[in-house]
C-alpha positions as CSV (number, residue, x, y, z in Angstrom):
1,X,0.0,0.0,0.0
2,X,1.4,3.4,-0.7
3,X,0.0,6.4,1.0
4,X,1.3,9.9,-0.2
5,X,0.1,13.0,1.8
6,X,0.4,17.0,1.6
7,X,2.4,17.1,4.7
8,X,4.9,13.7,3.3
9,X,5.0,13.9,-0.6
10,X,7.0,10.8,-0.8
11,X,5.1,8.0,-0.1
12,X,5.5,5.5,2.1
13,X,5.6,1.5,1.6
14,X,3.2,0.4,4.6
15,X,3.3,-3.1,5.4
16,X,0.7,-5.4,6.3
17,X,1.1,-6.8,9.9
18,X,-1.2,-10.0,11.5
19,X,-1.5,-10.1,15.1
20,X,-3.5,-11.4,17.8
21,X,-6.0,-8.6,19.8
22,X,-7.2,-9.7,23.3
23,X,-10.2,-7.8,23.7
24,X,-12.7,-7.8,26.6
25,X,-14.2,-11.1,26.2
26,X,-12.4,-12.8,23.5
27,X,-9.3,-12.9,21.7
28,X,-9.3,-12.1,17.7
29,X,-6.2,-12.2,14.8
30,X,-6.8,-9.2,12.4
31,X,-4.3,-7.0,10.9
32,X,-3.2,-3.5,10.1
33,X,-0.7,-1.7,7.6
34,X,2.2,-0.1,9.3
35,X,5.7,0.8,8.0
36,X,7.5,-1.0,10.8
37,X,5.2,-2.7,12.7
38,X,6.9,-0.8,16.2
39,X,3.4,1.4,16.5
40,X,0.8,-1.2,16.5
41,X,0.8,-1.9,20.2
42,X,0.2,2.2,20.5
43,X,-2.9,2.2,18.6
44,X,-4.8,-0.2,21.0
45,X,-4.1,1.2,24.4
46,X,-6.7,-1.0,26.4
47,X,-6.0,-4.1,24.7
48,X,-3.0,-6.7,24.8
49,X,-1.9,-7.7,21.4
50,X,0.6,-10.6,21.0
51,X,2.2,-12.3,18.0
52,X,3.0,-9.2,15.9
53,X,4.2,-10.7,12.0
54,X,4.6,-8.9,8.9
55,X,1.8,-10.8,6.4
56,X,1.4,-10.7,2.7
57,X,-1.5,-8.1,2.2
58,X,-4.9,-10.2,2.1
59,X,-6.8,-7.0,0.1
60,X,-4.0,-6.2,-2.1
61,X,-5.8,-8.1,-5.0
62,X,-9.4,-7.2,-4.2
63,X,-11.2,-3.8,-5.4
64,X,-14.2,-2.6,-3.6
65,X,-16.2,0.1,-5.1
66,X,-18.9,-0.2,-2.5
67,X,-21.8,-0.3,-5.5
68,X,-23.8,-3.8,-5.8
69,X,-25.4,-4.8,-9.1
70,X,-28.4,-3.8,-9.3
71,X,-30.7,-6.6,-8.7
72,X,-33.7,-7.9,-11.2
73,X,-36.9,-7.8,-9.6
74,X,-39.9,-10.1,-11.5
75,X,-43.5,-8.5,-11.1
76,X,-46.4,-11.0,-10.3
């Protein structure tokens, strides 16, 4: 993923890191894009998270537009 913005023209190569999130009543594995995986813990300040690794991208061949096709409707 590359991310350019006004205050960092030059974009940066984020990552895509897998870990595990402990929340309050259960413990899930999702992932986030970081550049270095050092600021993930950070960004969840009341959870634990364990078993940081750097992933290959799961979405990086999938494109979502957000528009369904429009479905056919038969009149009775």
């Amino acid at each position: 993923m590359v991310i350019k913005t006004a205050e960092n023209p030059k974009p940066s190569q984020q990552k895509c890191w897998e870990f595990n999130l402990k929340l309050e009543n259960k413990t899930i594995k999702t992932f986030v894009y970081s550049d270095t995986g050092k600021d993930i813990e950070s960004r969840f300040p009341n959870n634990t998270v364990t078993n940081i690794k750097e992933i290959t991208d799961p979405l990086k061949d999938v494109a979502e537009t957000g528009w369904k096709p429009k479905e056919k409707y038969a009149y009775k």
